[in-house]
C-alpha positions as a printed Julia matrix, in Angstrom:
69×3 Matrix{Float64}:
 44.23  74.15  -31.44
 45.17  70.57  -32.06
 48.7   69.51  -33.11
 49.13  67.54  -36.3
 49.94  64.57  -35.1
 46.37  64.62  -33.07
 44.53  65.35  -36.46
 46.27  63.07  -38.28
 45.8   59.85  -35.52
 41.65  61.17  -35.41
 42.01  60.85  -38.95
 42.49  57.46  -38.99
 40.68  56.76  -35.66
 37.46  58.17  -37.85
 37.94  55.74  -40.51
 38.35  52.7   -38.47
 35.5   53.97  -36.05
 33.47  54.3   -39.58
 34.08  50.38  -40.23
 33.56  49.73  -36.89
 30.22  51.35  -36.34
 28.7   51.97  -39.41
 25.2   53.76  -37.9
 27.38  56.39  -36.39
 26.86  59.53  -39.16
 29.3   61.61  -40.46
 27.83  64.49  -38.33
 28.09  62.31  -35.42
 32.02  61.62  -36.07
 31.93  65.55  -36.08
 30.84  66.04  -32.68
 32.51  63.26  -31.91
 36.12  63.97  -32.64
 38.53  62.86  -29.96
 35.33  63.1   -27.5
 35.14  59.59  -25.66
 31.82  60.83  -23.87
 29.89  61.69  -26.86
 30.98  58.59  -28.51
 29.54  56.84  -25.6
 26.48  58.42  -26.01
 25.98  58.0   -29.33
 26.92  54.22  -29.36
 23.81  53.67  -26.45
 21.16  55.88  -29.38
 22.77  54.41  -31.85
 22.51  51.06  -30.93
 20.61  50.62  -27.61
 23.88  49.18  -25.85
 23.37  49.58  -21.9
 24.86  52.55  -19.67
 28.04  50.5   -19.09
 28.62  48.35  -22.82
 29.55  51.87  -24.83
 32.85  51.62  -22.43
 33.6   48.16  -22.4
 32.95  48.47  -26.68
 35.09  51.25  -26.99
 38.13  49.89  -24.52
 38.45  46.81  -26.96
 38.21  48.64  -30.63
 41.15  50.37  -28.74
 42.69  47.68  -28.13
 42.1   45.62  -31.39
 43.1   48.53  -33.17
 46.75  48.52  -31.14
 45.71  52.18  -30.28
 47.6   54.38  -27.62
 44.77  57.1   -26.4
């Protein structure tokens, strides 16, 4: 079960990952949810990025978004 402060902060991590990414689906933010793996995966379908950009992609929209994960 995930505390309240975790849904809240995916909350807002979904929205910004929305603007972000906008081919990633709504289904795909489902599955996703506070999964770093399956966001890498998706990135690489969605977009074609290479085995090691999904990382690098992800570590700076954490960073430009002044998030603590």
């Amino acid at each position: 079960m995930q505390s309240e402060e975790t849904c809240s902060r995916w909350g807002a991590m979904r929205g910004a990952i929305r603007m972000e990414w906008d081919d990633i689906s709504d289904d795909d933010l489902e599955r996703i949810e506070n999964n770093r793996e399956f966001l890498i995966e998706c990135l690489r379908h969605r977009y074609g990025y290479t085995r090691m950009q999904p990382a690098a992609e992800i570590e700076r929209f954490i960073r430009d978004q002044g998030l603590n994960l």
